[in-house]
Residue, then its C-alpha position, 0 to 999 in steps of 0.5 A: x500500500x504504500x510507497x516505495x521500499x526506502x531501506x532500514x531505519x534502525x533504533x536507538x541510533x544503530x547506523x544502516x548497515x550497521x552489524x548487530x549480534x543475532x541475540x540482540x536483534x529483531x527484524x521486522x518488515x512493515x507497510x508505512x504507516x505506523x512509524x510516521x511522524x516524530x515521535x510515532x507509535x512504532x518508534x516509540x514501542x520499539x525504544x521502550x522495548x529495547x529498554x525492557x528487553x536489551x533487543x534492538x528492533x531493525x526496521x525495513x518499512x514499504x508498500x504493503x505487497x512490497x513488504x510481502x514480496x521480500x519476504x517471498x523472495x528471502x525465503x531460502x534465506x529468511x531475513x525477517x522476524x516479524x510482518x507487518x501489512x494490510x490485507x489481503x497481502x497479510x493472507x497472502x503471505x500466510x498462503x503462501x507459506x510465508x509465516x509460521x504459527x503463533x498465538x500471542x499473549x492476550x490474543x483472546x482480547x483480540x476479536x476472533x475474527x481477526x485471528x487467522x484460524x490457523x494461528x498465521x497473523x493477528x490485527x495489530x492496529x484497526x484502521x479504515x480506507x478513506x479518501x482525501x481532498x484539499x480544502x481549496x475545494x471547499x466541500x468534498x465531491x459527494x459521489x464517485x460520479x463526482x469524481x469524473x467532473x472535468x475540473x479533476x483532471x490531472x488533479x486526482x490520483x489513486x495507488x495501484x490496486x494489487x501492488x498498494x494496500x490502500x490501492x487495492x483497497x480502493x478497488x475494493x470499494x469501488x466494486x462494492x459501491x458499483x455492486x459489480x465488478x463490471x460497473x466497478x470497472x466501467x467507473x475506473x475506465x471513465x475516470x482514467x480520463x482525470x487519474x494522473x497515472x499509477x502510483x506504487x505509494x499512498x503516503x506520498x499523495x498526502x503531500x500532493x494534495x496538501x499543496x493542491x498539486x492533486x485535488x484528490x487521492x486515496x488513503x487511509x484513516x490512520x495515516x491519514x489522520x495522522x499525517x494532516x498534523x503537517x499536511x493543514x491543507x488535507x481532509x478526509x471523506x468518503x463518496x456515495x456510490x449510485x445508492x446515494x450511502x457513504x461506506x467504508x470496510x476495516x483494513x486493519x494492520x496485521x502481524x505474523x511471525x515469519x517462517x525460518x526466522x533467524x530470531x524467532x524467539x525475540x520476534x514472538x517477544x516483540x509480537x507480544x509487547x506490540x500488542x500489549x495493553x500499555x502499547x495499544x493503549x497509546x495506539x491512539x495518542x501516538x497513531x491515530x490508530x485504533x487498538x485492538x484489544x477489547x480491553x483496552x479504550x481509548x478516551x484521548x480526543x482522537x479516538x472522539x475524532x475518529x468515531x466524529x468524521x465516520x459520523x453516517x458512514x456504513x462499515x461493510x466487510x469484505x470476503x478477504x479469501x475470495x479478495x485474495x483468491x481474485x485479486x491477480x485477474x481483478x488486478x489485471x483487469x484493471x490494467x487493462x481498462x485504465x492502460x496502467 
């Protein structure tokens, strides 16, 4: 989902490409999102847990299919400790025997929906797909047909379904607002004629759309939210499809253990840690995010903000085994009517 691979951020100062002792090291590789800002959720948890543990966390963030896919591509050699993305790359990752079983300490606060049966991966963090307009605009478009208005040209872009989290997510709903996959792709085809192009990250938009150089582009609540503290000029909505209703679907983070990884003890630690009550009791404070845990409730004002701009809008569930087992052809058909 996200943007581009951009390399290691180690913490607690440790240079990139710095050696560090297998016993003191874990690994993870995440979608962006958690680790913005300063200071952010991620980095925050991290420090406190190399301060509790003496285990250093080494961080390599990118897309949320990036992230899988190196993952797929180290599997001979497994770098990763710990996986953080979104779905349906966290599914994808679980089915093609990327991770290895684990159940964390606490996981029975954890909804049983958002456990794997199999025990591959857990939420970590709820989040929402949203859209986001510049203010200039004065009231956000109401509708997806909105959305094809001759004034957004070269002013709109979306990431690309099936490489981006966000952006697959994006075609996600458009289907669902459309209530087919042929209408769906009928409405991405007619708006190819505004879309700037395909973009492998979602985070970078933001900034785009702060300075007006796009109107309008996808992304998601957490980071979104998150992000309008440096981005004044952004705000969120959500457009109606043909039946007038405003809806959106969960798109948590997810986390799993890898399989083969080289500090899997240290990575089962930091699993456990992350989802503690102490760190996702600041999910909310540090990331926008919403905590997981059902014994855990925020009260800070941005959870109050959180449930104020979701006022009206529906939260719908997809089928995110049927998304996976689609998403190739949905993604290749989507090349096809947009020429991406």
């Amino acid at each position: 989902m996200k943007r581009l691979l951009i390399g290691a951020v180690f913490s607690l100062g440790m240079a990139l490409g710095s050696p560090a002792f297998a016993e003191d090291v874990v690994t993870l590789y995440a979608a962006d999102g958690l680790h913005d800002g300063k200071p952010n959720w991620a980095q925050t948890q991290f420090d406190e847990f190399t301060k509790q543990t003496g285990v250093k966390v080494q961080y390599v963030e990118a897309g949320s299919g990036g992230v899988v896919e190196r993952v797929s591509k180290e599997s001979t050699n497994p770098q990763a400790d710990v996986l953080v993305t979104l779905p349906p790359f966290i599914m994808k990752a679980a089915a093609d025997g990327l991770l290895q079983a684990y159940t964390p300490a606490g996981a029975d606060q954890i909804d049983a929906a958002q456990r794997d049966k199999g025990g591959m991966y857990v939420a970590l963090c709820y989040n929402y797909m949203n859209f986001i307009y510049n203010s200039s605009l004065g009231e956000p478009p109401k509708t997806f047909e909105d959305l094809l208005d001759p004034k957004f040209k070269s002013k709109l872009q979306y990431s690309t379904p099936g490489q981006a989290g966000d952006g697959t997510a994006v075609m996600i709903q458009v289907i669902h607002a459309y209530g087919s996959k042929e209408k769906g792709f009928e409405f991405f085809k007619k708006l190819q004629a505004n879309n700037v192009g395909p973009s492998a990250s979602t985070g970078k938009l933001t900034a785009l759309v702060n300075k007006g150089e796009l109107f309008v582009a996808n992304g998601d609540l957490q980071m979104n939210v998150n992000q309008i503290k440096t981005n004044p000029n952004v705000r969120i909505f959500w457009p109606a499809g043909p039946d007038g209703k405003r809806s959106t679907f969960a798109l948590p983070y997810y986390v799993g253990l890898v399989k083969g990884a080289p500090h899997a003890d240290a990575g089962k630690k930091l699993i456990d840690f992350l989802l503690s009550k102490d760190a996702q009791s600041t999910l909310t404070s540090l990331a926008n995010g919403l905590p997981v845990r059902k014994d855990v409730t925020p009260t800070d004002e941005n959870y109050a903000q959180f449930h104020k701009l979701m006022e009206g809008v529906t939260v719908w569930a997809p089928d995110w085994n049927k998304v996976l087992a689609e998403l190739k052809d949905d993604a290749a058909k989507w090349r096809e009517v947009t020429g991406n």
